[in-house]
DRENLO-445362 format. One record per residue: residue number from 1; x, y negated, z negated of N, C-alpha, C in turn. Coordinates in nm, 3 decimals, always signed. Layout:
% DRENLO-445362
   n     n_X     n_Y     n_Z    ca_X    ca_Y    ca_Z     c_X     c_Y     c_Z
 NUM       X       Y       Z       X       Y       Z       X       Y       Z
...
END
This chain:
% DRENLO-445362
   n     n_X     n_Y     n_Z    ca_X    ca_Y    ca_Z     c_X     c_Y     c_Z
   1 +17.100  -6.384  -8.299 +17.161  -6.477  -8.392 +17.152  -6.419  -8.533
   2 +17.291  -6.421  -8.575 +17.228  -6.382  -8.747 +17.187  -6.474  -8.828
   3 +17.090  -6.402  -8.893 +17.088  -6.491  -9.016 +17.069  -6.488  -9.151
   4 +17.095  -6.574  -9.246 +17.123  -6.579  -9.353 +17.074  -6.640  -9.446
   5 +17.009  -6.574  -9.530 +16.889  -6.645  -9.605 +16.792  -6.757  -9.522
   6 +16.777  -6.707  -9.422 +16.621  -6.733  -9.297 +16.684  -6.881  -9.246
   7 +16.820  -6.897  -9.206 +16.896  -6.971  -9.111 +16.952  -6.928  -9.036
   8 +16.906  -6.956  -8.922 +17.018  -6.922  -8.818 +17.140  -6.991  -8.787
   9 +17.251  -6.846  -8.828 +17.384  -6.935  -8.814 +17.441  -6.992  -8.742
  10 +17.420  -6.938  -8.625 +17.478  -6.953  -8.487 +17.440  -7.118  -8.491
  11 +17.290  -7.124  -8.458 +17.226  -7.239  -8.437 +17.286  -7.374  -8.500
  12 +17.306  -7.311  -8.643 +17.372  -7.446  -8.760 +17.514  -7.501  -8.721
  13 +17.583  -7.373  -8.670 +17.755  -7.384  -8.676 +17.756  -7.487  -8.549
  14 +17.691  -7.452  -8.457 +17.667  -7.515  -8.328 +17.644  -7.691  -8.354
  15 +17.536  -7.705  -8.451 +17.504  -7.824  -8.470 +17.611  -7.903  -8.505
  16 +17.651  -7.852  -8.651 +17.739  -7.867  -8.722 +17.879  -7.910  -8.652
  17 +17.932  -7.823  -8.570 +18.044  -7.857  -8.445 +17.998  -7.993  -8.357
  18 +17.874  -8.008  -8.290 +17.796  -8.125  -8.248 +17.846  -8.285  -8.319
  19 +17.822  -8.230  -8.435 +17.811  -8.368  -8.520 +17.964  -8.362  -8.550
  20 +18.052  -8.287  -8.558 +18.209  -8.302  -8.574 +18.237  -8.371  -8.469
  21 +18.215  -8.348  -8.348 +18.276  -8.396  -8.217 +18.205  -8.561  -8.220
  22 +18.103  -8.571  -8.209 +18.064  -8.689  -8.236 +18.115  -8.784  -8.349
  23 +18.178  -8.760  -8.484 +18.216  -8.765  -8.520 +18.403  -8.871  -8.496
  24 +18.457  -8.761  -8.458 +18.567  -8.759  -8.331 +18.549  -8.902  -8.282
  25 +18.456  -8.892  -8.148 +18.429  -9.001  -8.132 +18.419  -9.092  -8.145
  26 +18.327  -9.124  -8.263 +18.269  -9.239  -8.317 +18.441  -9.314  -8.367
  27 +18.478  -9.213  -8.464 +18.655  -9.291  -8.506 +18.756  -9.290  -8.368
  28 +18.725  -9.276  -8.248 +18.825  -9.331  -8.143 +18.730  -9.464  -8.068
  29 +18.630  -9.440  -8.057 +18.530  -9.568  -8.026 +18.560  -9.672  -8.136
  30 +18.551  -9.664  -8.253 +18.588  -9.754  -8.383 +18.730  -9.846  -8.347
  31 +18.829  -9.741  -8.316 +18.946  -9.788  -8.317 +18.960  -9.876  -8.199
  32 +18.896  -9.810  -8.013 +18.908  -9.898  -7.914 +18.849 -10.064  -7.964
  33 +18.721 -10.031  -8.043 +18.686 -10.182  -8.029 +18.732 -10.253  -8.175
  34 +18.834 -10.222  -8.255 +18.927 -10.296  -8.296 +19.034 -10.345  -8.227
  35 +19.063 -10.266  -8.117 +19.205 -10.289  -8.018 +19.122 -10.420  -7.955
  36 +19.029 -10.436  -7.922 +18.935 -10.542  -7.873 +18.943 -10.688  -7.941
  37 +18.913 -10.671  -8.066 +18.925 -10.783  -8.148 +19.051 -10.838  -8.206
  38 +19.152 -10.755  -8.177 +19.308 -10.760  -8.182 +19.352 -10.851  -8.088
  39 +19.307 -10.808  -7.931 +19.308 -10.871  -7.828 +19.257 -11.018  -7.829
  40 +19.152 -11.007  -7.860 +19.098 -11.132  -7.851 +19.144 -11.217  -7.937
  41 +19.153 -11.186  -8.089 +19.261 -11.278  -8.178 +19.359 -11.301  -8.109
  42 +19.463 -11.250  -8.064 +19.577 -11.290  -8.011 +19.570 -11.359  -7.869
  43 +19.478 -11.388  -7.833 +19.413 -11.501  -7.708 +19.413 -11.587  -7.818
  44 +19.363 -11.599  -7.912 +19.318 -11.723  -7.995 +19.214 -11.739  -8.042
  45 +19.081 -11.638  -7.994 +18.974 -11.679  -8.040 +18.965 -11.579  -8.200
  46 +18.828 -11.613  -8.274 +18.837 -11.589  -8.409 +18.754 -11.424  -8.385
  47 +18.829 -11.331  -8.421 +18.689 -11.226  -8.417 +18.613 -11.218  -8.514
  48 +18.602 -11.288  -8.596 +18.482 -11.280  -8.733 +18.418 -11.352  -8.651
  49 +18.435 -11.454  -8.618 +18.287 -11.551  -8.531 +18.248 -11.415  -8.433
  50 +18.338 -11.356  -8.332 +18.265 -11.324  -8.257 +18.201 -11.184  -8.263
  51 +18.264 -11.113  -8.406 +18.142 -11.018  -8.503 +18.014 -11.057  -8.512
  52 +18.026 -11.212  -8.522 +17.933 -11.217  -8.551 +17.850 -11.255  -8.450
  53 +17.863 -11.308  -8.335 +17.807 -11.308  -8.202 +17.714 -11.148  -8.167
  54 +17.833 -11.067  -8.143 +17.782 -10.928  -8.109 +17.665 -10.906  -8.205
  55 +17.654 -10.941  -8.328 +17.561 -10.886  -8.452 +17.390 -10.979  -8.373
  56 +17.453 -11.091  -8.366 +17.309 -11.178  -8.307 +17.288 -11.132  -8.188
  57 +17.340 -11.063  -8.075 +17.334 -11.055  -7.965 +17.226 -10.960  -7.966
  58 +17.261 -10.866  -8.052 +17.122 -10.707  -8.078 +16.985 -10.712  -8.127
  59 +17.006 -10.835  -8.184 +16.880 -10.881  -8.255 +16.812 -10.967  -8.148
  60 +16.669 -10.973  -8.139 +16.588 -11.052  -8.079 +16.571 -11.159  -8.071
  61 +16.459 -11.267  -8.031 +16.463 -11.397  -8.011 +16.366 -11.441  -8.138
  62 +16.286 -11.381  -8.171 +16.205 -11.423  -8.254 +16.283 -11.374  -8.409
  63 +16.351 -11.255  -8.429 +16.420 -11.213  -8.527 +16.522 -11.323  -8.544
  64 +16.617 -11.356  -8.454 +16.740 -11.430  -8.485 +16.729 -11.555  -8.486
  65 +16.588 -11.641  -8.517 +16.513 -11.798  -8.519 +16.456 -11.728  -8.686
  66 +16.409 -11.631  -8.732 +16.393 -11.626  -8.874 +16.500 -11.591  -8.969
  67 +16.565 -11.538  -8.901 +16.747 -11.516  -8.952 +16.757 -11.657  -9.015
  68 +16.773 -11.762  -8.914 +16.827 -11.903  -8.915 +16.740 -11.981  -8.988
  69 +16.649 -11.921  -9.006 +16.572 -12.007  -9.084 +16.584 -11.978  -9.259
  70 +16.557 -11.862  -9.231 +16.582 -11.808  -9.380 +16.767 -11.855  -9.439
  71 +16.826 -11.870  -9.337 +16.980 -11.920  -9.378 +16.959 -12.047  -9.415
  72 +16.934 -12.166  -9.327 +16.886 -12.263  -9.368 +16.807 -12.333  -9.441
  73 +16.695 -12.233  -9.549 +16.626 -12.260  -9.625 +16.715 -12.188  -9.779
  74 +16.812 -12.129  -9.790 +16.921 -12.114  -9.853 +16.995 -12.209  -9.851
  75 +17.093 -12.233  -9.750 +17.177 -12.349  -9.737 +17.164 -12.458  -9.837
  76 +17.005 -12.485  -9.805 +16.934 -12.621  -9.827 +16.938 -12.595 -10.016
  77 +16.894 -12.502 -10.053 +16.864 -12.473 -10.179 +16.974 -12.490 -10.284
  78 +17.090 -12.398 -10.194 +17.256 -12.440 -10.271 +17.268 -12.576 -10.275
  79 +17.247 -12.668 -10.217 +17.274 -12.796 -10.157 +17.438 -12.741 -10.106
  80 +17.396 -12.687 -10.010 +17.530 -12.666  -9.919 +17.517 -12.723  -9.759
  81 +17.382 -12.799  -9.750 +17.358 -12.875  -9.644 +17.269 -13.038  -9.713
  82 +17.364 -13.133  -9.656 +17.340 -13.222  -9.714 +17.204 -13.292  -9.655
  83 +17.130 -13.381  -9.767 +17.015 -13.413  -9.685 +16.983 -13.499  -9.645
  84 +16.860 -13.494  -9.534 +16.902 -13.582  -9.445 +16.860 -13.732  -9.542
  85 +16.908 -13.889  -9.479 +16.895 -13.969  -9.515 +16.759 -14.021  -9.593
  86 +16.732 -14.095  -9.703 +16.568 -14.165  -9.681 +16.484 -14.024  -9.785
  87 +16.535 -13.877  -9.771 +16.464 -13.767  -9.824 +16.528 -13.738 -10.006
  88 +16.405 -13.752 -10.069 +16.412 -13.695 -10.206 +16.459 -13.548 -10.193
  89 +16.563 -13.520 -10.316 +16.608 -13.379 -10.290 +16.579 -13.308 -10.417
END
């Protein structure tokens, strides 16, 4: 392998090609699962809701109950959730 200032080129170009192809990928994978949410809009359902499904789906049980909590202790703060009856706000 040559190398060049104590890199091996071979090794780098190789990588380098690696991460192009992956690359590649990643923007035809991108595009299938827009064709996805295309689909599914045009069934009718909303794909921002169900962005946002997939997003909770990765996250855990104990993570996505402090998610909701921390949303709801926001919510509450905006007064963008009204309160409940009888409670000083």
């Amino acid at each position: 392998m040559a190398e060049a200032g104590g890199v091996a080129a071979g090794q780098l170009r190789a990588l380098i090609e690696r991460i192009e192809r992956l690359e590649e990928e990643k923007q035809t994978i991108a595009a299938d699962i827009r064709e996805v949410y295309a689909e599914a809009k045009a069934t009718g359902f909303d794909a921002k809701v169900m962005r946002q499904v997939v997003r909770l789906r990765k996250q855990d049980a104990a993570e996505r109950q402090e998610h909701e909590a921390i949303l709801d202790l926001y919510m509450h703060a905006l007064g963008m959730v009204p309160e409940p009856a009888g409670e000083d706000g």
